[in-house]
mmCIF file of the N, C-alpha and C atoms, coordinates in Angstrom:
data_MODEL
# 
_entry.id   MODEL 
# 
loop_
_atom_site.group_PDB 
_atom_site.id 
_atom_site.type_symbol 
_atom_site.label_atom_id 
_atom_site.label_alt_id 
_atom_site.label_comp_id 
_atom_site.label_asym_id 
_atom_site.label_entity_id 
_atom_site.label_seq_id 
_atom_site.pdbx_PDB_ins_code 
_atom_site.Cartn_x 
_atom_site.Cartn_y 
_atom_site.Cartn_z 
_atom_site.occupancy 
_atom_site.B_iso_or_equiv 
_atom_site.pdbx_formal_charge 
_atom_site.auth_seq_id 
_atom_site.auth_comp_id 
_atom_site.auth_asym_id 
_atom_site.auth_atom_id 
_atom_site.pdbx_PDB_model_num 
ATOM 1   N N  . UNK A 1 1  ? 45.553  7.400  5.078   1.00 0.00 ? 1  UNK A N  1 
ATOM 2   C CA . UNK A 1 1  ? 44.599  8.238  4.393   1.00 0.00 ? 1  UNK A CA 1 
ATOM 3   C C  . UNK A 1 1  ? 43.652  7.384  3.536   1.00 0.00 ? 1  UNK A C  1 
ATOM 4   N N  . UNK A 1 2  ? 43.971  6.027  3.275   1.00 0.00 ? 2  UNK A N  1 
ATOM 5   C CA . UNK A 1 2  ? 43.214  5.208  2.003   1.00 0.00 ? 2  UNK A CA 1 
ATOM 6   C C  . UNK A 1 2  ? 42.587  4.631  2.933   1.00 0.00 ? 2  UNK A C  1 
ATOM 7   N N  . UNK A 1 3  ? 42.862  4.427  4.188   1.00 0.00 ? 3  UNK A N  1 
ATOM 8   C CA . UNK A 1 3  ? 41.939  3.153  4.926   1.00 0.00 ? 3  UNK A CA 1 
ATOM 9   C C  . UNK A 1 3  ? 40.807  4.081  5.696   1.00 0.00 ? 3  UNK A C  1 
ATOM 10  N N  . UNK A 1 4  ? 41.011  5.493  5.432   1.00 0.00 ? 4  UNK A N  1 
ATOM 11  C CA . UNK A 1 4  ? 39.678  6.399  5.959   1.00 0.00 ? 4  UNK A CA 1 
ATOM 12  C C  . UNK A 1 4  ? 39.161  6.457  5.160   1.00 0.00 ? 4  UNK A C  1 
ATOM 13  N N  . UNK A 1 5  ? 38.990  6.930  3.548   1.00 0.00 ? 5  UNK A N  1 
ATOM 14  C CA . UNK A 1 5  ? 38.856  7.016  2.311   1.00 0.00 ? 5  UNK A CA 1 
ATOM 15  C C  . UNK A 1 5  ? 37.773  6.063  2.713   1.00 0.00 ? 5  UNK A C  1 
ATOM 16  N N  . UNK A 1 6  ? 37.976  4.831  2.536   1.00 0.00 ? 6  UNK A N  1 
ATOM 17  C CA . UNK A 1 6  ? 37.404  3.228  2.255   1.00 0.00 ? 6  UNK A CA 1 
ATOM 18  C C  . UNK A 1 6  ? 36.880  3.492  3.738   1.00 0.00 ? 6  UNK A C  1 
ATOM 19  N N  . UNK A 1 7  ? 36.944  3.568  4.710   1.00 0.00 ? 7  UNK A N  1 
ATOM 20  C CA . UNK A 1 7  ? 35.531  3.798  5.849   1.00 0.00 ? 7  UNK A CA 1 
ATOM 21  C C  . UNK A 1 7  ? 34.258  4.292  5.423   1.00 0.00 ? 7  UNK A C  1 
ATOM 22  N N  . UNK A 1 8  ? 35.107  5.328  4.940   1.00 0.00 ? 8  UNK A N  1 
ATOM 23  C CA . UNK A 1 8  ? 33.854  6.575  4.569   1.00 0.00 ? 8  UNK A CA 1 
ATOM 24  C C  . UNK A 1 8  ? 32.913  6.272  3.531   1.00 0.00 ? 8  UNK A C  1 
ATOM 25  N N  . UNK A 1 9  ? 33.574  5.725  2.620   1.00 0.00 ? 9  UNK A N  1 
ATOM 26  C CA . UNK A 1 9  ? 33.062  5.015  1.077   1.00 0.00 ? 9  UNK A CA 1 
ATOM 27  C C  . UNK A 1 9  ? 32.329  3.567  1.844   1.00 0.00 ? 9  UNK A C  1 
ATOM 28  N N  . UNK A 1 10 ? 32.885  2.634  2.014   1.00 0.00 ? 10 UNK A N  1 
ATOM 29  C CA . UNK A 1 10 ? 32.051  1.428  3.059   1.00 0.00 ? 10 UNK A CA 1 
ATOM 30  C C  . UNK A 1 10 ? 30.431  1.902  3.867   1.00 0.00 ? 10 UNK A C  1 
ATOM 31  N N  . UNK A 1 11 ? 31.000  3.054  4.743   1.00 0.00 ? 11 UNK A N  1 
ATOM 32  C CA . UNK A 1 11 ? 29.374  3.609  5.643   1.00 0.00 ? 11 UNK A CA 1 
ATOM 33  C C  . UNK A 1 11 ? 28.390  4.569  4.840   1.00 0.00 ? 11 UNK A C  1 
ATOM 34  N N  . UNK A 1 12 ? 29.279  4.922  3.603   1.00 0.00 ? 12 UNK A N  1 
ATOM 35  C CA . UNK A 1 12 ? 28.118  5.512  2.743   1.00 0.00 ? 12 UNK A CA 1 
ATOM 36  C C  . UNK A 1 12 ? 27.243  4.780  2.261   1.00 0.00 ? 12 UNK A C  1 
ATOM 37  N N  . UNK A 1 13 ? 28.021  3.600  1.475   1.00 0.00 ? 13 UNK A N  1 
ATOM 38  C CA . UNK A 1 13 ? 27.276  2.569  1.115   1.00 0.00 ? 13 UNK A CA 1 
ATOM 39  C C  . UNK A 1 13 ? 26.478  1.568  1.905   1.00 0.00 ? 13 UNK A C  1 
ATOM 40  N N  . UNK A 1 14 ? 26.843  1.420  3.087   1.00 0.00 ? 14 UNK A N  1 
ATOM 41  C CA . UNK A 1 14 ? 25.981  1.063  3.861   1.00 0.00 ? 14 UNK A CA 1 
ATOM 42  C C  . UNK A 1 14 ? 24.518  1.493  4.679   1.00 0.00 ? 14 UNK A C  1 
ATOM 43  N N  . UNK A 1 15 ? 24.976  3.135  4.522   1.00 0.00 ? 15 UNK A N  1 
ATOM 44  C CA . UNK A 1 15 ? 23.402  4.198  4.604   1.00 0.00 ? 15 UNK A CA 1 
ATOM 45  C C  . UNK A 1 15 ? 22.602  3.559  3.415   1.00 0.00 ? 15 UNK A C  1 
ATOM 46  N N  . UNK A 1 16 ? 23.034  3.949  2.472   1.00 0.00 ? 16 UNK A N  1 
ATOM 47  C CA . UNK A 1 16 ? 22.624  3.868  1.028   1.00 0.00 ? 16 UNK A CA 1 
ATOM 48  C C  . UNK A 1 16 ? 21.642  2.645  0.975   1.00 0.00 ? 16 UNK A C  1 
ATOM 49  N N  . UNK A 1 17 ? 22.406  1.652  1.382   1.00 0.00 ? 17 UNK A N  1 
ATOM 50  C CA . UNK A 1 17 ? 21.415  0.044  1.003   1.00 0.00 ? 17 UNK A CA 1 
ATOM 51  C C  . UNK A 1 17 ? 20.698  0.048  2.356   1.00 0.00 ? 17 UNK A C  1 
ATOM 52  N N  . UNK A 1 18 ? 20.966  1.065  3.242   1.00 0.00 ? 18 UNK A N  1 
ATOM 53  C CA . UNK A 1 18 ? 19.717  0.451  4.446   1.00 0.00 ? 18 UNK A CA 1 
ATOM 54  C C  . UNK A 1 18 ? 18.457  1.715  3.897   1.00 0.00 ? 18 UNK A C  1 
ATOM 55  N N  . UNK A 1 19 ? 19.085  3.058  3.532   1.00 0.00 ? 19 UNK A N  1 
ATOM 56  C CA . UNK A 1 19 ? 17.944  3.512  3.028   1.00 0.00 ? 19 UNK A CA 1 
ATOM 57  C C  . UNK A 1 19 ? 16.945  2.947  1.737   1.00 0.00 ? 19 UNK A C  1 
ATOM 58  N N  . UNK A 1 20 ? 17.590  1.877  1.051   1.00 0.00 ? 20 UNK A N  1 
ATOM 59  C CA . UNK A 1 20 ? 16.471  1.615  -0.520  1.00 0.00 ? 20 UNK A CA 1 
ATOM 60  C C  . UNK A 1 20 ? 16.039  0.770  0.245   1.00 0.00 ? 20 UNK A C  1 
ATOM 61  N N  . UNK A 1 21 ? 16.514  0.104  1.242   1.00 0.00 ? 21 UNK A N  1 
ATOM 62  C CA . UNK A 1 21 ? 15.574  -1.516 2.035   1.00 0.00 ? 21 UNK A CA 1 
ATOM 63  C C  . UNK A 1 21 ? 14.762  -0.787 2.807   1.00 0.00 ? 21 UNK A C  1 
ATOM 64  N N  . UNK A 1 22 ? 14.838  0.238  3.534   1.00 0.00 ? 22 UNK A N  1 
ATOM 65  C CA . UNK A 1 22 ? 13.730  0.848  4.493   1.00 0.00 ? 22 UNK A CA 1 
ATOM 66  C C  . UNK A 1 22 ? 12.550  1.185  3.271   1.00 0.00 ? 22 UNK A C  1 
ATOM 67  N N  . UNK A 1 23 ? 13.381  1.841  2.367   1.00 0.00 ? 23 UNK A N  1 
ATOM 68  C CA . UNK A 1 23 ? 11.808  2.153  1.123   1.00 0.00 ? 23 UNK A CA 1 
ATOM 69  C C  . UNK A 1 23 ? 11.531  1.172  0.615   1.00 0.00 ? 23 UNK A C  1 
ATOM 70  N N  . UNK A 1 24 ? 11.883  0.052  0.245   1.00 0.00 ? 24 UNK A N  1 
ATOM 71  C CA . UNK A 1 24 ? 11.507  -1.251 -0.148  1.00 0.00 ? 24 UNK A CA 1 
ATOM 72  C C  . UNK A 1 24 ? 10.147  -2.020 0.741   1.00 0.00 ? 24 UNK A C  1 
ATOM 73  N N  . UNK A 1 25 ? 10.538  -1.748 2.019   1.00 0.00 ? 25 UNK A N  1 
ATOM 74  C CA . UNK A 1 25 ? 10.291  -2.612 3.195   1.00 0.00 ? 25 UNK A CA 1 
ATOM 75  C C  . UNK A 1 25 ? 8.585   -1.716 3.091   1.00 0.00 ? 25 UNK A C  1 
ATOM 76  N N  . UNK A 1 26 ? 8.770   -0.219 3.465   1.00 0.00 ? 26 UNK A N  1 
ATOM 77  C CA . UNK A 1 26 ? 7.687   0.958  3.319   1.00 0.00 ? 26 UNK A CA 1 
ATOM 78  C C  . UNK A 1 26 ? 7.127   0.678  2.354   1.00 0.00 ? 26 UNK A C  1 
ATOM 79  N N  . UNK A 1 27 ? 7.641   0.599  1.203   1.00 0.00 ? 27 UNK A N  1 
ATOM 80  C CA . UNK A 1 27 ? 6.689   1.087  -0.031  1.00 0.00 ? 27 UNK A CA 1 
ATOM 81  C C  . UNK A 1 27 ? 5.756   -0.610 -0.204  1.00 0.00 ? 27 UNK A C  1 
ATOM 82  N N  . UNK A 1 28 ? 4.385   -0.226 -0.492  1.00 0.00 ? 28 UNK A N  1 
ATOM 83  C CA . UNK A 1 28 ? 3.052   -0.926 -0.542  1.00 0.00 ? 28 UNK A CA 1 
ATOM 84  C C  . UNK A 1 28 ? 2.579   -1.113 -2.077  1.00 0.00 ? 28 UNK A C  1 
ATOM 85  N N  . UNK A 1 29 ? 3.481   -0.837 -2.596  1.00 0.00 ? 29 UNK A N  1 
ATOM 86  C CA . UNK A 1 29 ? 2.560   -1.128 -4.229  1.00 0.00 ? 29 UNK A CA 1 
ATOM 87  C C  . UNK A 1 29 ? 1.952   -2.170 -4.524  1.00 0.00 ? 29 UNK A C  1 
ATOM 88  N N  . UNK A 1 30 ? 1.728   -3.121 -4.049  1.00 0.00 ? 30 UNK A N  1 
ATOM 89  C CA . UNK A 1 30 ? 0.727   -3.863 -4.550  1.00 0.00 ? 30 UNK A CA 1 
ATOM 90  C C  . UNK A 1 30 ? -1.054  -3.726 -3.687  1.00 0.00 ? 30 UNK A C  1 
ATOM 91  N N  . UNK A 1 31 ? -0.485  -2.848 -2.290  1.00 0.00 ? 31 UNK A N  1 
ATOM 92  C CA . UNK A 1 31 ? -1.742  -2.918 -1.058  1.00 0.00 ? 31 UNK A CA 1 
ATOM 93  C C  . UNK A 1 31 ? -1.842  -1.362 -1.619  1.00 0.00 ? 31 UNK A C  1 
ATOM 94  N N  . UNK A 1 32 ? -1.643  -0.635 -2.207  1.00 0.00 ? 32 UNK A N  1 
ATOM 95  C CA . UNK A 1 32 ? -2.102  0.901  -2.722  1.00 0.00 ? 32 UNK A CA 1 
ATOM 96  C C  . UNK A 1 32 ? -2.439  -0.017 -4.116  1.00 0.00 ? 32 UNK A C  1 
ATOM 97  N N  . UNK A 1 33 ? -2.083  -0.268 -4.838  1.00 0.00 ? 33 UNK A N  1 
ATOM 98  C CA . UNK A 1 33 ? -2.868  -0.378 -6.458  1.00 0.00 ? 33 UNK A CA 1 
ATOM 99  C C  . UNK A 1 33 ? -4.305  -1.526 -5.919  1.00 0.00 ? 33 UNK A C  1 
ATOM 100 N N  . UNK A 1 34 ? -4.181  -2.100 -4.938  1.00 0.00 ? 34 UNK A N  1 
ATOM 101 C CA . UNK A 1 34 ? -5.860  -2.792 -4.939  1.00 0.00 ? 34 UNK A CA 1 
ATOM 102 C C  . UNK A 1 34 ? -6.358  -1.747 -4.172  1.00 0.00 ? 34 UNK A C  1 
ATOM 103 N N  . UNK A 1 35 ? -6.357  -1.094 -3.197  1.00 0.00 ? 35 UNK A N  1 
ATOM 104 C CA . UNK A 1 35 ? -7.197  0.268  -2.849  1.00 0.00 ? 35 UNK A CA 1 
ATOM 105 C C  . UNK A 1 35 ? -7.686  0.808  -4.407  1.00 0.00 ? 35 UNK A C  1 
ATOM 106 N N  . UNK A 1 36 ? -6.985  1.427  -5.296  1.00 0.00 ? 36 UNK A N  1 
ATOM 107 C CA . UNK A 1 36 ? -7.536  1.542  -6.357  1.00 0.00 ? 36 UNK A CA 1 
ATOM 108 C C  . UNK A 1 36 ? -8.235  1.073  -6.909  1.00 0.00 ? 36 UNK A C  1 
ATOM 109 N N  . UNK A 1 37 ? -8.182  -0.077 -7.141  1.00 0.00 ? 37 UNK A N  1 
ATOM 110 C CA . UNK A 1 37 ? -9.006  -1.748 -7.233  1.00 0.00 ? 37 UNK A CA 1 
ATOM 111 C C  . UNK A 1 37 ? -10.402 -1.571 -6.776  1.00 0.00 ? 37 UNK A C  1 
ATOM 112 N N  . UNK A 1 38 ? -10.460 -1.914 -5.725  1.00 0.00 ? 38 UNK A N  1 
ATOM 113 C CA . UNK A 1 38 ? -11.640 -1.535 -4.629  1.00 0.00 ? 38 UNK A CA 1 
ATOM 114 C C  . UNK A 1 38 ? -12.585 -0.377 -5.276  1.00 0.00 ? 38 UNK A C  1 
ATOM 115 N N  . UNK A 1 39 ? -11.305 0.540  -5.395  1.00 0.00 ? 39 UNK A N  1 
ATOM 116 C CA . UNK A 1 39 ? -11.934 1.938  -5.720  1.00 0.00 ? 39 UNK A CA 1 
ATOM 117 C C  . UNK A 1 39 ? -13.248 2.310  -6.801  1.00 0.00 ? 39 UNK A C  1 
ATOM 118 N N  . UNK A 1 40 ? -12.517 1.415  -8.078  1.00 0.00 ? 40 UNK A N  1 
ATOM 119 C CA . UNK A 1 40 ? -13.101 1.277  -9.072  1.00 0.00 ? 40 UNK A CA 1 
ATOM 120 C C  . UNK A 1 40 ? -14.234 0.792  -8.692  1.00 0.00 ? 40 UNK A C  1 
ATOM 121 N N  . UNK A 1 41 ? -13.984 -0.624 -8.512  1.00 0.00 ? 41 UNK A N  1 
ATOM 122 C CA . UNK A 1 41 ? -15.203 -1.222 -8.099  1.00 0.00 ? 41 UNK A CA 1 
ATOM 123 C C  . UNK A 1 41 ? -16.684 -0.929 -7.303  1.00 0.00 ? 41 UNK A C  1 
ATOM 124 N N  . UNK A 1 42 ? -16.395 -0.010 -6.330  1.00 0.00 ? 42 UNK A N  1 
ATOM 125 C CA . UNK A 1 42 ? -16.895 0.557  -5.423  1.00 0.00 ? 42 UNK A CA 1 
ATOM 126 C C  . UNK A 1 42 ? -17.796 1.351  -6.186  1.00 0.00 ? 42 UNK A C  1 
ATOM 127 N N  . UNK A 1 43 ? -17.110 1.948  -7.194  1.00 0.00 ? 43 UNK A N  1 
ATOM 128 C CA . UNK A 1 43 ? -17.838 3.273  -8.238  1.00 0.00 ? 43 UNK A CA 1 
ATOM 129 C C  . UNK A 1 43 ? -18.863 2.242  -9.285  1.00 0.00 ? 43 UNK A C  1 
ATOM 130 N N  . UNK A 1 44 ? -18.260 1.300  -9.853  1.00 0.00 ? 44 UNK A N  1 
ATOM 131 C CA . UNK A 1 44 ? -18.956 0.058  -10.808 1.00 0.00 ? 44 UNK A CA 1 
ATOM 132 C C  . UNK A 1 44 ? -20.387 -0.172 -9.990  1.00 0.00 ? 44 UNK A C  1 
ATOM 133 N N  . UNK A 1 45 ? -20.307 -0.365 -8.961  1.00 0.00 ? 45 UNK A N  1 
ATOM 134 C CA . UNK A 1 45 ? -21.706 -0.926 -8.015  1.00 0.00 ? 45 UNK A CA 1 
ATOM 135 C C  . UNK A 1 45 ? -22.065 0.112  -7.761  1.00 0.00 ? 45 UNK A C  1 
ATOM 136 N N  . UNK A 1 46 ? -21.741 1.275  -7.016  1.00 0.00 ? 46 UNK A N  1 
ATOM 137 C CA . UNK A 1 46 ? -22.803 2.382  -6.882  1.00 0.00 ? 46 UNK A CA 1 
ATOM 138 C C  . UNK A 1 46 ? -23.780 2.774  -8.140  1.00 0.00 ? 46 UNK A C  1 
ATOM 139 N N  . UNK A 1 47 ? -22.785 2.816  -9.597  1.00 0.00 ? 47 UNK A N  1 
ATOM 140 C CA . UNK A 1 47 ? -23.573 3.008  -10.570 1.00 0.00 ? 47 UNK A CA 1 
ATOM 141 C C  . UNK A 1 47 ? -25.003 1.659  -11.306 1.00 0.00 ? 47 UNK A C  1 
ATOM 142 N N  . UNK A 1 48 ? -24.542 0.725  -10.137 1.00 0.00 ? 48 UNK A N  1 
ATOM 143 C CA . UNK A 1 48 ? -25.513 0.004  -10.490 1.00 0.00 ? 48 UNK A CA 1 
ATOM 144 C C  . UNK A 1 48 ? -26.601 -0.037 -10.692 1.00 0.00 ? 48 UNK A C  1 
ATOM 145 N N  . UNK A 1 49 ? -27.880 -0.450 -10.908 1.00 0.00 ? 49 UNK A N  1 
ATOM 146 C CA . UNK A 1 49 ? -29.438 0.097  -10.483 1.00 0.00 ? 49 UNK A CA 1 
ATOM 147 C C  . UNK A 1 49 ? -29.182 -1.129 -9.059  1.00 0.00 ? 49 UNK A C  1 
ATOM 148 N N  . UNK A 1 50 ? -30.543 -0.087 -7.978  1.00 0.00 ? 50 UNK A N  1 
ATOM 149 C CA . UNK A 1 50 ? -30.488 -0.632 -6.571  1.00 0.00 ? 50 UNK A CA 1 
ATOM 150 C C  . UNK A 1 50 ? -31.387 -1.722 -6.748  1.00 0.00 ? 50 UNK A C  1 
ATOM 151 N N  . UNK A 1 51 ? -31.683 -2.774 -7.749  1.00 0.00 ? 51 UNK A N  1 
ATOM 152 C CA . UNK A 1 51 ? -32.519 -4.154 -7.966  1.00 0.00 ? 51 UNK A CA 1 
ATOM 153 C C  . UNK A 1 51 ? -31.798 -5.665 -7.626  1.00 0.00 ? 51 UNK A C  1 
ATOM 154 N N  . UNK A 1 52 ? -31.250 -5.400 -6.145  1.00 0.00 ? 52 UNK A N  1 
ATOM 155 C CA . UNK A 1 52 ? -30.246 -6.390 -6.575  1.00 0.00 ? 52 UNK A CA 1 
ATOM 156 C C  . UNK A 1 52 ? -30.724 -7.649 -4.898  1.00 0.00 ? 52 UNK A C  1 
ATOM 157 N N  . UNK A 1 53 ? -31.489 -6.998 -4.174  1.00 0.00 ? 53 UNK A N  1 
ATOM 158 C CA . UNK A 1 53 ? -32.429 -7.922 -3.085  1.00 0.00 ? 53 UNK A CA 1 
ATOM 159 C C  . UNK A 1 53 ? -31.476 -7.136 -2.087  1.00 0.00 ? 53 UNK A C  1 
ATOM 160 N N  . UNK A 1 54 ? -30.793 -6.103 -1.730  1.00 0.00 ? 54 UNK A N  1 
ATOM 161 C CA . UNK A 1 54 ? -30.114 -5.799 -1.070  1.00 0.00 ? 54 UNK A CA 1 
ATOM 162 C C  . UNK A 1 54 ? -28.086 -6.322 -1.060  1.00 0.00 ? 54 UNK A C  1 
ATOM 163 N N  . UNK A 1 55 ? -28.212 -6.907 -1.831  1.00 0.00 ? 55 UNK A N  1 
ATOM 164 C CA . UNK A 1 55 ? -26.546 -7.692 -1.948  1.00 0.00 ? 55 UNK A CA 1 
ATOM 165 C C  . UNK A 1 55 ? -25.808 -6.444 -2.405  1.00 0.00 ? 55 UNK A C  1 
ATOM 166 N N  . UNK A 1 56 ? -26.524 -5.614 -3.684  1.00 0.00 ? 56 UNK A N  1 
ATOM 167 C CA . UNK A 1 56 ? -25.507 -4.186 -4.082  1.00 0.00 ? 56 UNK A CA 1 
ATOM 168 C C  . UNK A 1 56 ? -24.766 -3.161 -3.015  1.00 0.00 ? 56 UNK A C  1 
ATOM 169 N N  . UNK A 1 57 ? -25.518 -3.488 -1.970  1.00 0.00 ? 57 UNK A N  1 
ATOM 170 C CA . UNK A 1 57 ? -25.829 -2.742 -0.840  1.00 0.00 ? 57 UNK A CA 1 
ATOM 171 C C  . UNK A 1 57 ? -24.502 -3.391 0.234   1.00 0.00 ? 57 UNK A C  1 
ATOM 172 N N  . UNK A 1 58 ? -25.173 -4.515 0.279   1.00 0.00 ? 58 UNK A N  1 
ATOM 173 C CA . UNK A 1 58 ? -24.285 -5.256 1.265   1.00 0.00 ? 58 UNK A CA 1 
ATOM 174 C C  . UNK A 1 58 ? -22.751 -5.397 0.660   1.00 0.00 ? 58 UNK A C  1 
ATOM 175 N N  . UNK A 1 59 ? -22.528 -5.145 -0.164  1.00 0.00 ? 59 UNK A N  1 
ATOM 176 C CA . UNK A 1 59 ? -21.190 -5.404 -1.053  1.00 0.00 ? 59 UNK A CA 1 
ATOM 177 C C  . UNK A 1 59 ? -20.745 -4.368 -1.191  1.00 0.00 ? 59 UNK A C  1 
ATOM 178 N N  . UNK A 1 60 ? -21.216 -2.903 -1.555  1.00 0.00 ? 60 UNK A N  1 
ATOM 179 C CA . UNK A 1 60 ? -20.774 -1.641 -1.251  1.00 0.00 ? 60 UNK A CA 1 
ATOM 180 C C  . UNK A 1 60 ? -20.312 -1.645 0.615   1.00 0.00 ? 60 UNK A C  1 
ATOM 181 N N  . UNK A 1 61 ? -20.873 -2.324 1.214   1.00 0.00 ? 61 UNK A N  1 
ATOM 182 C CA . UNK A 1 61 ? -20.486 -1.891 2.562   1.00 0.00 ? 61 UNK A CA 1 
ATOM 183 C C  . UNK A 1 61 ? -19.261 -3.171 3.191   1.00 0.00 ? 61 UNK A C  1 
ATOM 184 N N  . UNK A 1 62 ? -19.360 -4.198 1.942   1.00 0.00 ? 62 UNK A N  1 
ATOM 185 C CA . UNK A 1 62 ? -17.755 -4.843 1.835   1.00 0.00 ? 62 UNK A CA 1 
ATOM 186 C C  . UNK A 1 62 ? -16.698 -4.742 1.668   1.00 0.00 ? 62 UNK A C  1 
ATOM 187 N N  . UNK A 1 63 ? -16.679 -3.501 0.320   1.00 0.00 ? 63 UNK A N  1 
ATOM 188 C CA . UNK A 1 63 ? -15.650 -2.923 0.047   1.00 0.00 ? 63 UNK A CA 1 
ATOM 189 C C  . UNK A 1 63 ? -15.349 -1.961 0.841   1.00 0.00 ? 63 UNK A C  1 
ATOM 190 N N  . UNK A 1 64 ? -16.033 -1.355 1.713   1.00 0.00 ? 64 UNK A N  1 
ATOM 191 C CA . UNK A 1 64 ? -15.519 0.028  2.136   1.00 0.00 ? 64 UNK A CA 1 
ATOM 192 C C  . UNK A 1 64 ? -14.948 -0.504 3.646   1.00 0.00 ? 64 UNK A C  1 
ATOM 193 N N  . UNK A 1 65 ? -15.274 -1.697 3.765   1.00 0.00 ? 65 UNK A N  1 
ATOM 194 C CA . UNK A 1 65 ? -14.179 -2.677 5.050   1.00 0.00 ? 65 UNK A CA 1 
ATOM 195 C C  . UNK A 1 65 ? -12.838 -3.215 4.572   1.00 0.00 ? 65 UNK A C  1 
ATOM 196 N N  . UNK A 1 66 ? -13.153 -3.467 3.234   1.00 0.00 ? 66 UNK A N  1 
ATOM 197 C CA . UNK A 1 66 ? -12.126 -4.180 2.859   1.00 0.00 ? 66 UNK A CA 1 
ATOM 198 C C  . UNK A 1 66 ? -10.914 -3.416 2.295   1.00 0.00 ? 66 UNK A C  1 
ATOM 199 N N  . UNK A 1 67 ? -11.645 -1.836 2.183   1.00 0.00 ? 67 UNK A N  1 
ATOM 200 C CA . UNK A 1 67 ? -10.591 -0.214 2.083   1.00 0.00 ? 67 UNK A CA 1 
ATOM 201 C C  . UNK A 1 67 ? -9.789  -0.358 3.537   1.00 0.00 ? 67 UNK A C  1 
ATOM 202 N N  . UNK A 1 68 ? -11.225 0.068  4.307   1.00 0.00 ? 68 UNK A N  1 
ATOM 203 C CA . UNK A 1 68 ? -10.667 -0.134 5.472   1.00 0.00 ? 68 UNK A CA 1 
ATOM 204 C C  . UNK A 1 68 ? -9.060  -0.760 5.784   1.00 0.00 ? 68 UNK A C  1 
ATOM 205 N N  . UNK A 1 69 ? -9.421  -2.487 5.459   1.00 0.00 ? 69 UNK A N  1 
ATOM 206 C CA . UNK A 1 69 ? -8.446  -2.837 6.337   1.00 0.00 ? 69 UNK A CA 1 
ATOM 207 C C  . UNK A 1 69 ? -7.229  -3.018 5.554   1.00 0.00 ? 69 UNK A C  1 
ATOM 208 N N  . UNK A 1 70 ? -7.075  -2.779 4.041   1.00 0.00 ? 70 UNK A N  1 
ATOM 209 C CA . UNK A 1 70 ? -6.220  -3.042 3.371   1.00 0.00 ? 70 UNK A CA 1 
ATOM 210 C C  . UNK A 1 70 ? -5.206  -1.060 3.721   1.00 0.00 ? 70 UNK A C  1 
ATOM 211 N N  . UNK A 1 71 ? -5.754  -0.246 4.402   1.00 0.00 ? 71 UNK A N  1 
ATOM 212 C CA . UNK A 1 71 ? -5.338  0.624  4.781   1.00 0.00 ? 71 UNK A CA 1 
ATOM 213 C C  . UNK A 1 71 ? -4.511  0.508  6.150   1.00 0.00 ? 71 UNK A C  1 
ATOM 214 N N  . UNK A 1 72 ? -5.199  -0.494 6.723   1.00 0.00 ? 72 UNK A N  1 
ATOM 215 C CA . UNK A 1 72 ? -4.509  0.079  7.930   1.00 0.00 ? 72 UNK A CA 1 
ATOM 216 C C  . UNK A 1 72 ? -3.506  -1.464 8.062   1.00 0.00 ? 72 UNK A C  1 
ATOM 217 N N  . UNK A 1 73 ? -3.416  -2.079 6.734   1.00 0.00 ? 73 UNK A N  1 
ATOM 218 C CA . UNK A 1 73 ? -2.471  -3.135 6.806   1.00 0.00 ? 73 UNK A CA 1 
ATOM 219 C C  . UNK A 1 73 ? -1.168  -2.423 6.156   1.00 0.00 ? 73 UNK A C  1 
ATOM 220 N N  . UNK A 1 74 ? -1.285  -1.335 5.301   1.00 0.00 ? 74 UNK A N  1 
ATOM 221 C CA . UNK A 1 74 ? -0.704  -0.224 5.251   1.00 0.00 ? 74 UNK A CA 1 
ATOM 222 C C  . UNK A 1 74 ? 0.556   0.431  6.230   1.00 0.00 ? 74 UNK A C  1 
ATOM 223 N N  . UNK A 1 75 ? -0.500  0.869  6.773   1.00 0.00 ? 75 UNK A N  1 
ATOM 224 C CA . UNK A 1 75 ? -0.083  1.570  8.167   1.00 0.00 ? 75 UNK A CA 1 
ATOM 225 C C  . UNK A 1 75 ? 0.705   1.184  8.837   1.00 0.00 ? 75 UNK A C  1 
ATOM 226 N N  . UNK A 1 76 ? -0.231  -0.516 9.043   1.00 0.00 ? 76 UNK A N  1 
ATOM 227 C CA . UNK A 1 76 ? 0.689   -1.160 10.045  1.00 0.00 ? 76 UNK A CA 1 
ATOM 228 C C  . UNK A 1 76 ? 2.189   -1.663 9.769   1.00 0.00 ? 76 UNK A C  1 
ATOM 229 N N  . UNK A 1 77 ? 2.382   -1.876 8.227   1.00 0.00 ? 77 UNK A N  1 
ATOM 230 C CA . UNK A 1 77 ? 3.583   -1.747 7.727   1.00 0.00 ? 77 UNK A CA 1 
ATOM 231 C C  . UNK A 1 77 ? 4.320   -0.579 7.572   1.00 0.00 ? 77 UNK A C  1 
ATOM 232 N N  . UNK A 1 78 ? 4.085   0.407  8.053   1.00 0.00 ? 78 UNK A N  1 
ATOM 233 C CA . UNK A 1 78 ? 5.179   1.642  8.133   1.00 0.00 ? 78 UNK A CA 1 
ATOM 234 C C  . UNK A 1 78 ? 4.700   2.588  7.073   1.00 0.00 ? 78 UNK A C  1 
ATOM 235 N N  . UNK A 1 79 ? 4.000   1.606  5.857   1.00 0.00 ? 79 UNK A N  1 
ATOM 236 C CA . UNK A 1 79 ? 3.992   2.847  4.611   1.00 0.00 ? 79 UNK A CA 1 
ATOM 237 C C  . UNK A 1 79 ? 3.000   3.834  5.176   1.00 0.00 ? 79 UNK A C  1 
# 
C-alpha cells in the first residue's frame, strides 16, 4: 500500500514540474515587455512633428517590423 502511495505522490510530482517547465519554457516575459517597449515608442514618434527628412517615417515603419517579428518569435516559441 506505501509503495503505491509513493507512485502516485512520485507521478504527481512529476506532472507538476513538467507543467511549471512547459510554462516556463511558454511564458515570453521579456519578448511581451519589449512589444510594450516598441509600443511606447511607436506612440513617442507618431507624436513627433513630421520635420524629420522622412527618417520619423521610416522608423515608425521599423518598429511596426520589429512588432512584427518579435511576435511571431513569440509564436514560434509556443507562447
Amino acid at each position: 500500500m506505501t509503495t503505491s502511495f509513493a507512485r502516485k505522490a512520485l507521478l504527481g510530482a512529476a506532472i507538476t514540474a513538467s507543467m511549471g517547465i512547459g510554462y516556463a519554457i511558454g511564458a515570453q516575459p521579456h519578448m511581451t515587455e519589449t512589444i510594450t517597449l516598441l509600443q511606447s515608442a511607436r506612440g513617442e514618434l507618431a507624436a513627433a512633428t513630421p520635420n524629420k527628412g522622412g527618417h520619423r517615417e521610416r522608423a515608425l515603419g521599423l518598429i511596426d517590423q520589429a512588432i512584427g517579428e518579435v511576435r511571431a518569435g513569440i509564436a514560434f516559441a509556443g507562447g
